[in-house]
N, C-alpha and C positions, 0 to 999 in steps of 0.2 A: 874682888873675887867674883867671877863667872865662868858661867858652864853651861851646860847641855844637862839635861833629865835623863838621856840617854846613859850617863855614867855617873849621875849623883842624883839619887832622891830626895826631892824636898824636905823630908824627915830630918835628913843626914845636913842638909844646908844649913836649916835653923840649927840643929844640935853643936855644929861648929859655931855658930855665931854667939849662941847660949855659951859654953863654954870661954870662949874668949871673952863673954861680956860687952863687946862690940856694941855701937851704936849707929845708926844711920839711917839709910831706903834699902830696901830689899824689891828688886822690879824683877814680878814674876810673868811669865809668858807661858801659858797653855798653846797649844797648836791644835783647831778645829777644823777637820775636811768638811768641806759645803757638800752638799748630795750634787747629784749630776755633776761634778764638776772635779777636776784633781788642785781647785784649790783650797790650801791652809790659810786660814785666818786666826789673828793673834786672840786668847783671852787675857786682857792684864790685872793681874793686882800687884799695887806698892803697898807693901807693910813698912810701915813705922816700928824703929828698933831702937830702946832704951836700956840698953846694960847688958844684952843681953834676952832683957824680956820685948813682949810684942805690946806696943803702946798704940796702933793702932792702925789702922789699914782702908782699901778704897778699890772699888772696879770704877775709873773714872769718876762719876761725881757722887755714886752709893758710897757711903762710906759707913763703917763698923764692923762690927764681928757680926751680922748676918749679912753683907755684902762679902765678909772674909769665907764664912763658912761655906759658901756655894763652890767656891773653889778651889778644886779637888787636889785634895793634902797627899793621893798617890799618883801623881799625873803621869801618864808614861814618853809624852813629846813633848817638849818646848824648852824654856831659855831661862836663868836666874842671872842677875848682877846684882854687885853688892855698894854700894858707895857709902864710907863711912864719913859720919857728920854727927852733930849735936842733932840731939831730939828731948825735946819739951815735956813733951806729954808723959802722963803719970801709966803705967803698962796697966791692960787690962785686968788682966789676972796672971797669976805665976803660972812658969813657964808650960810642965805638965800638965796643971788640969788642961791647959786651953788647947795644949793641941788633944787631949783627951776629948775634948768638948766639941773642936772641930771636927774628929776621924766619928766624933757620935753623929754630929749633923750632916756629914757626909753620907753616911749609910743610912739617915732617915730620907734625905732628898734622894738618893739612888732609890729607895722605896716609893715613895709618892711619886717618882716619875714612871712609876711603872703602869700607873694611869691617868699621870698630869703632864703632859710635854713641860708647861711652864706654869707658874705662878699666872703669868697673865692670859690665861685661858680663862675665857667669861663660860660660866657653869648657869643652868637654871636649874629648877624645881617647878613643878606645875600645885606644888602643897603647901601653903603657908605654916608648915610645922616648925617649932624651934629644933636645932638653930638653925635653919636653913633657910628661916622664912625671906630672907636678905637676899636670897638667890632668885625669889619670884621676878621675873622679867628679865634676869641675867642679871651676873656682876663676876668681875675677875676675882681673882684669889686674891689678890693682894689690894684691891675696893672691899674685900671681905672682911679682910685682917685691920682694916684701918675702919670698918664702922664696927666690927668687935672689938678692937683695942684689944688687940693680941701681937704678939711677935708673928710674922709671914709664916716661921714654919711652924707654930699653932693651926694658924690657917688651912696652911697647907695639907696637913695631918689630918683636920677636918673634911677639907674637901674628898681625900683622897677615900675616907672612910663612907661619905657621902655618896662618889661615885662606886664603891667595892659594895654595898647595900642599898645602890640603887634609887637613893633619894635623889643625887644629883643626875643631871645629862648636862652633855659638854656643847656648846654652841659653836659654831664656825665662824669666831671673831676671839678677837683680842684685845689685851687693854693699849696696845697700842694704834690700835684702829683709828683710836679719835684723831690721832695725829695729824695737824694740817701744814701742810709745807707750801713756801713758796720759793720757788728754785728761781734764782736769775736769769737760768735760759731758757725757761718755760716758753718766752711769749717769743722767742729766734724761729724767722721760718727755718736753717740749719738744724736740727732736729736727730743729732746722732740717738738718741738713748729715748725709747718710746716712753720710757714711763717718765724721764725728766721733762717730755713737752706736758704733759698732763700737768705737771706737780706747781698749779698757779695756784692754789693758795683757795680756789673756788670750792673744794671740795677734800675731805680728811680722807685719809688711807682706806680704812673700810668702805667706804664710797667709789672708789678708786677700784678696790676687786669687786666688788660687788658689778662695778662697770665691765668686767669681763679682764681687767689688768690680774695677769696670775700673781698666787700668794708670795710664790716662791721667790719670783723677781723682784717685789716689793721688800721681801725678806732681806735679799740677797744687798738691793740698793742699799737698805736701811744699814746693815755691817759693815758696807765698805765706807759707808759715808761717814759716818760715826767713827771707827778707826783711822780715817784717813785725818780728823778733823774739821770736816766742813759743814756736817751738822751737828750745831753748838744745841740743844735743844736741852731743856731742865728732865734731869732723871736718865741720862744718857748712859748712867752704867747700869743701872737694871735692865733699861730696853736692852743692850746688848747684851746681857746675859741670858735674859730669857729668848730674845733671839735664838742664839746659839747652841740653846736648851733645843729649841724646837725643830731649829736645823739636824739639830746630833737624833732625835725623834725620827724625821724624814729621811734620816742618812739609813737608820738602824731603826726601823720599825719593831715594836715588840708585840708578843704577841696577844 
């Protein structure tokens, strides 16, 4: 079974597979317009499907139901297939609440992105007040969520309230900033792509814009390169989500 979003809603996808009890991979496909540009890029999640129920799922190497939640349960462009096979795992939880639980975490991150692009936006605070004293000097939302030992959209929920009362301000970096690459063709005097001669390994992405390399291109390389396969790097389905968080931001500014 595959289709288009165009003439079947993901709601209606799963409800067919629930119903039939079906087992297998469900490979789902978002479509995201880059700003400046008329091109689409893929968002993927495979769900894992046992009887029926949802046993568990992944955007590339994120995997669980808050890598599943981020991706959006009424998507209006992209692609589903179905391949039915044995699946192991024991389901999350039954079928209803979870997508219940998904259309909730949906509408909460449609919330907090109304003044967080992404999870990995480093926030500070100039007040060592609880809880925010963790933000002194900067830290991403999700360096936040992991020294509170909170689920992300805890975190998230916090920062968002942080920034709406003014405890937080937002820094112009990310938590993938630290990122250091070293590209093959970096040290070639052939030199198609400016920002691949840079990327030896000398210096991390933030270093990189900060050198005058714009965001957006850094952005843009990190997407393609990541969907295409050829940066293998640990954490590679968050970065690209939040990517594309902050792309859909820059595409669609709010107010």
């Amino acid at each position: 079974m595959e289709g288009s979003f165009d003439t079947r809603s993901l709601s209606d996808v799963l409800e067919v597979i629930h119903s039939q009890r079906w087992s297998g991979r469900l490979r789902l496909e978002e479509w995201v317009h880059l700003p400046d540009t008329a091109q689409a890029v893929q968002l993927p999640l495979e769900l894992r499907i046992r009887e029926g129920e949802l046993a568990g799922g992944s955007i590339l190497d994120w995997e669980g139901l808050e890598a599943i939640s981020t991706f959006p349960l009424h998507l209006k462009q992209g692609r589903y297939a179905f391949t039915q096979g044995v699946e192991p795992s024991a389901p999350l939880m039954p079928f209803k609440p979870l997508l219940d639980e998904w259309a909730r975490m949906n509408d909460q991150w449609a919330r907090f992105r109304t003044l967080l692009d992404s999870p990995s936006r480093v926030l500070e605070t100039p007040r060592p007040l609880q809880p925010y004293a963790i933000f002194v000097g900067g830290k991403s939302v999700r360096a936040a969520a992991k020294a509170w030992k909170v689920p992300l959209i805890i975190a998230a929920e916090r920062a968002w309230r942080g920034l709406r009362e003014g405890d937080l301000s937002k820094m112009r970096k990310y938590a993938w900033y630290g990122l250091r690459i070293r590209h093959p063709e970096a040290d070639r005097e052939s030199r198609r792509h400016s920002l691949v001669s840079r990327l030896d390994g000398t210096r991390n992405l933030g270093e990189l814009i900060q050198s005058g390399v714009p965001i957006e291109e850094v952005r843009r390389y990190l997407i393609e390169e990541i969907l295409a396969g050829r940066l293998n790097v640990l954490g590679k389905g968050w970065i690209l989500r939040d990517l594309l968080w902050e792309a859909e931001g820059v595409a669609h500014p709010r107010p």
